[in-house]
N, CA, C and O of each residue as an XYZ file, in Angstrom:
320
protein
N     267.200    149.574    195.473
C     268.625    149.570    195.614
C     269.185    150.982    195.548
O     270.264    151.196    194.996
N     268.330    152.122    196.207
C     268.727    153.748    195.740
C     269.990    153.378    197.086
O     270.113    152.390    197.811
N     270.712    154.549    196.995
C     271.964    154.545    197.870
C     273.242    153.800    197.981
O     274.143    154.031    198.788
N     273.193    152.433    196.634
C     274.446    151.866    196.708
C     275.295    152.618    195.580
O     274.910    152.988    194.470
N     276.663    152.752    196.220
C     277.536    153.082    195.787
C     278.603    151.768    194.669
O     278.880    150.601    194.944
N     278.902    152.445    193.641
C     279.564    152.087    192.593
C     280.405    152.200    192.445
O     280.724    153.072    191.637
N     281.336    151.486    193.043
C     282.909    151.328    193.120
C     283.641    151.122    191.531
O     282.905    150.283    191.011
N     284.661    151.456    190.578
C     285.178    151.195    189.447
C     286.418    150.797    189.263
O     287.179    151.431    189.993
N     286.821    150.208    188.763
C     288.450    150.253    188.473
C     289.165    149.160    187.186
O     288.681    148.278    186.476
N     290.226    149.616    187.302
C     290.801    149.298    186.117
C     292.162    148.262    186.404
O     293.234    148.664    186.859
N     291.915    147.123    186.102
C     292.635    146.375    186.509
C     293.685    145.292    185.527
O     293.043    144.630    184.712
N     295.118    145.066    185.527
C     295.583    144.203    184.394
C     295.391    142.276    185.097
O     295.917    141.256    184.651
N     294.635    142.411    186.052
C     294.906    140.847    187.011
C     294.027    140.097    186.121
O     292.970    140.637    185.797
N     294.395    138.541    185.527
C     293.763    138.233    184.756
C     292.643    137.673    185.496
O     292.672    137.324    186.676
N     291.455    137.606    184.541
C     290.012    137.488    185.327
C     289.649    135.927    185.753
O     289.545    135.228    184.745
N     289.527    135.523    186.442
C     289.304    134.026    187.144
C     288.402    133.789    186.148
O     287.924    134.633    185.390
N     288.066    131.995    186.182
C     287.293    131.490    185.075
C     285.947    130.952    185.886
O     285.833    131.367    187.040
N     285.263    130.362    185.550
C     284.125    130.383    186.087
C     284.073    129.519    187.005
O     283.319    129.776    187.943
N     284.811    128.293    187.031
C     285.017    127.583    188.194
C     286.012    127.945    189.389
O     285.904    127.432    190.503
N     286.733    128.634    189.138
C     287.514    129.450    190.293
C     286.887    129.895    191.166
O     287.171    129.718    192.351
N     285.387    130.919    190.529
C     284.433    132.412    191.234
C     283.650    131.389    191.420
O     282.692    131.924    191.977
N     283.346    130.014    191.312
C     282.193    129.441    191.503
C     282.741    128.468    193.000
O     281.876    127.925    193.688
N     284.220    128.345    193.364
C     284.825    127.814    194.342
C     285.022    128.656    195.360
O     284.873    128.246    196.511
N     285.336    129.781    195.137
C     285.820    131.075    195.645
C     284.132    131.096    196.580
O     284.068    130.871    197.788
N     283.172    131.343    195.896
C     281.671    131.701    196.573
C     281.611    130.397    197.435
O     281.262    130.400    198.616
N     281.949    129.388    196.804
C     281.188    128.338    197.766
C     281.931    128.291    199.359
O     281.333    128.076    200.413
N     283.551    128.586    199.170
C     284.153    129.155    200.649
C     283.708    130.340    201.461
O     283.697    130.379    202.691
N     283.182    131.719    200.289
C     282.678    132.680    200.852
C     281.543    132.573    201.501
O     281.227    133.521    202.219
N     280.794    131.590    201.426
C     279.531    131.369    202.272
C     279.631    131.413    203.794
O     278.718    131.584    204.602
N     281.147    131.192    204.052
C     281.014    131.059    205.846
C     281.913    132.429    206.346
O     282.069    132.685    207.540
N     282.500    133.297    205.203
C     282.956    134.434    205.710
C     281.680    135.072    206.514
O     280.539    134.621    206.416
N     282.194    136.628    207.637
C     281.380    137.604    207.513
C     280.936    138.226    206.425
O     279.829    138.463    205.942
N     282.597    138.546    206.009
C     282.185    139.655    204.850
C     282.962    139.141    203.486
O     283.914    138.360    203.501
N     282.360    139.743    202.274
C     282.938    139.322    201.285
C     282.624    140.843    200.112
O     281.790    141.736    200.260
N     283.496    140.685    199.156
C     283.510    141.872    198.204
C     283.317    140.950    196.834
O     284.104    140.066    196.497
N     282.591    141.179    196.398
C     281.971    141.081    194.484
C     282.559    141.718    193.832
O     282.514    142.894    194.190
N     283.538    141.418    192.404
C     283.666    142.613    191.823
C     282.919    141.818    190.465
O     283.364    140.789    189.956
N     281.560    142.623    189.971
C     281.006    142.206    189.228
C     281.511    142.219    187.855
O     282.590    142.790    187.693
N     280.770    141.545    186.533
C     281.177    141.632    185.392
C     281.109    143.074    184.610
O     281.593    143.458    183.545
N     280.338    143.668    185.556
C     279.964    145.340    184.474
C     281.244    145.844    185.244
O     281.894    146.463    184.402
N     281.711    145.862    186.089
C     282.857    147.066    186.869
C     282.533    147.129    188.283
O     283.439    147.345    189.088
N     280.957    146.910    188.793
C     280.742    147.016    190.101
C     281.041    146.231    191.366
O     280.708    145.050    191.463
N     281.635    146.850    192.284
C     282.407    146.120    193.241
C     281.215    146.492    194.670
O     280.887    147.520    195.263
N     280.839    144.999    194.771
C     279.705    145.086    196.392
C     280.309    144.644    197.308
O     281.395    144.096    197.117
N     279.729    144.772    198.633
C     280.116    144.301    199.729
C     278.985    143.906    200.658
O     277.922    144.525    200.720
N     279.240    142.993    201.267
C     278.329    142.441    202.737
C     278.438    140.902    202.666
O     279.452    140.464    202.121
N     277.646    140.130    203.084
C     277.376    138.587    203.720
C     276.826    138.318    202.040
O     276.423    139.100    201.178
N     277.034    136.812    202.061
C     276.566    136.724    200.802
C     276.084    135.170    201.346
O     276.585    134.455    202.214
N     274.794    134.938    200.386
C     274.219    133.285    200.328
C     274.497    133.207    199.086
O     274.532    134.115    198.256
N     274.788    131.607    198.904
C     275.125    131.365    197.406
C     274.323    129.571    197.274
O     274.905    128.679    197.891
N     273.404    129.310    196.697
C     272.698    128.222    196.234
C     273.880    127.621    195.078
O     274.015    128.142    193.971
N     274.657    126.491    195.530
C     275.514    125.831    194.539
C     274.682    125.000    193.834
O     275.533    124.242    193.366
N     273.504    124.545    193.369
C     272.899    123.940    192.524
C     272.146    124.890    191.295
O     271.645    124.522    190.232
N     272.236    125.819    191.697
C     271.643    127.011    191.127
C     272.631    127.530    190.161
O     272.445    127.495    188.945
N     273.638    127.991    190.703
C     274.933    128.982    190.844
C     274.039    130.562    191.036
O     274.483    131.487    190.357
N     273.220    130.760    191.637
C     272.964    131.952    192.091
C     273.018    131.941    193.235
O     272.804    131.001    194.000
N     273.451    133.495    193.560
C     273.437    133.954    195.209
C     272.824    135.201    195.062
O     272.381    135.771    194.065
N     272.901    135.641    196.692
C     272.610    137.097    197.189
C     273.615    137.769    197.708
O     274.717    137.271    197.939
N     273.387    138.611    197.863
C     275.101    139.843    198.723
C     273.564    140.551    199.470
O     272.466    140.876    199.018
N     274.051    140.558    200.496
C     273.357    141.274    201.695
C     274.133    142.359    202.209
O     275.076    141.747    202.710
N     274.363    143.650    202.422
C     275.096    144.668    203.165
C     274.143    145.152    204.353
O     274.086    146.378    204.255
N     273.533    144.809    205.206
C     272.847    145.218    206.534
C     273.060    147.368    206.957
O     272.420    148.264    207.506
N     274.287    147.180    206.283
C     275.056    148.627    206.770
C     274.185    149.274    205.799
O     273.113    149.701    206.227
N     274.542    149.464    204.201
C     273.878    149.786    203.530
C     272.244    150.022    203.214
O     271.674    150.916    202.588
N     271.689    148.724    203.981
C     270.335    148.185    204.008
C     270.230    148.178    202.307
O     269.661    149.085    201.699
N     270.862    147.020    201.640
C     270.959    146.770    200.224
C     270.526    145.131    200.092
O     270.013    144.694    201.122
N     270.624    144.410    199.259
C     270.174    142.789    198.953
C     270.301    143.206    197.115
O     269.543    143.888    196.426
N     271.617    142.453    196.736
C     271.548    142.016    195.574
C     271.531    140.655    194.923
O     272.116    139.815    195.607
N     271.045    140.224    193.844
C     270.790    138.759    193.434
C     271.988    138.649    192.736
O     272.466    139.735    192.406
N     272.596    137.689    192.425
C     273.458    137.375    190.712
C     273.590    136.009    191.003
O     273.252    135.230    191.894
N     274.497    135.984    189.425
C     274.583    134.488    188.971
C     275.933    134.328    188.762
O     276.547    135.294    188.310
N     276.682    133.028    189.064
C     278.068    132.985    189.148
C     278.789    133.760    188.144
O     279.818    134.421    188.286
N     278.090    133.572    187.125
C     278.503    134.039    185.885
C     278.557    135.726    185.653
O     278.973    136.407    184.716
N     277.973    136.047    186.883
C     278.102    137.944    186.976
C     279.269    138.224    187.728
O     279.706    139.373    187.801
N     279.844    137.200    188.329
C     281.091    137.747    189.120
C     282.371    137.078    188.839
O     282.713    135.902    188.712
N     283.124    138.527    188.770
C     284.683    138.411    188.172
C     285.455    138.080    189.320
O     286.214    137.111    189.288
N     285.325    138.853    190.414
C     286.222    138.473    191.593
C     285.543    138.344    192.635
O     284.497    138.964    192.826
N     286.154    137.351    193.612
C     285.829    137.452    194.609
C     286.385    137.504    196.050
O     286.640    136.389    196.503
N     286.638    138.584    196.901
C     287.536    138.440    198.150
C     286.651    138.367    199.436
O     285.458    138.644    199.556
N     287.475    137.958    200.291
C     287.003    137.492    201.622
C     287.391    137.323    202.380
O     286.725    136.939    203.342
C-alpha cells in the first residue's frame, strides 16, 4: 500500500452509527466511486465491494493501483 495518500480533517458533523455506514455501503456498492472516511482520520477513494453478511469490504482505487480491506465498523463516513 506504499503511495497512498492520507487525507485528515477535523470535523464537528456528528458521526453516523453503525447501521447508517452499514446502509450507506450497501447503496455504495453500485456507485463508480465512493470516499471512506475511516475511524483513525483516513479518507480513501475508488470502487468499493462490500460482503453484507460479513460486514467487510474492499476499496479498490485502479488510479492509485491501491486495494484496501475493512470492516463496517472502520468506517465513519461514507460518500458517493
Amino acid at each position: 500500500m506504499t503511495g497512498r495518500a492520507i487525507l485528515t480533517k477535523k470535523d464537528t458533523t456528528p458521526q453516523l452509527d453503525r447501521e447508517e455506514v452499514y446502509d450507506l455501503l450497501m447503496n455504495a456498492r453500485q456507485a463508480d466511486w465512493v470516499e471512506l472516511e475511516m475511524a483513525n482520520g483516513e479518507i480513501l477513494a475508488g470502487a468499493i465491494i462490500f460482503n453484507e453478511f460479513k460486514g467487510t469490504g474492499r476499496l479498490i482505487n485502479i488510479d492509485e493501483e491501491i486495494s484496501v480491506d475493512f470492516r463496517v465498523d472502520d468506517v465513519r463516513r461514507v460518500k458517493f
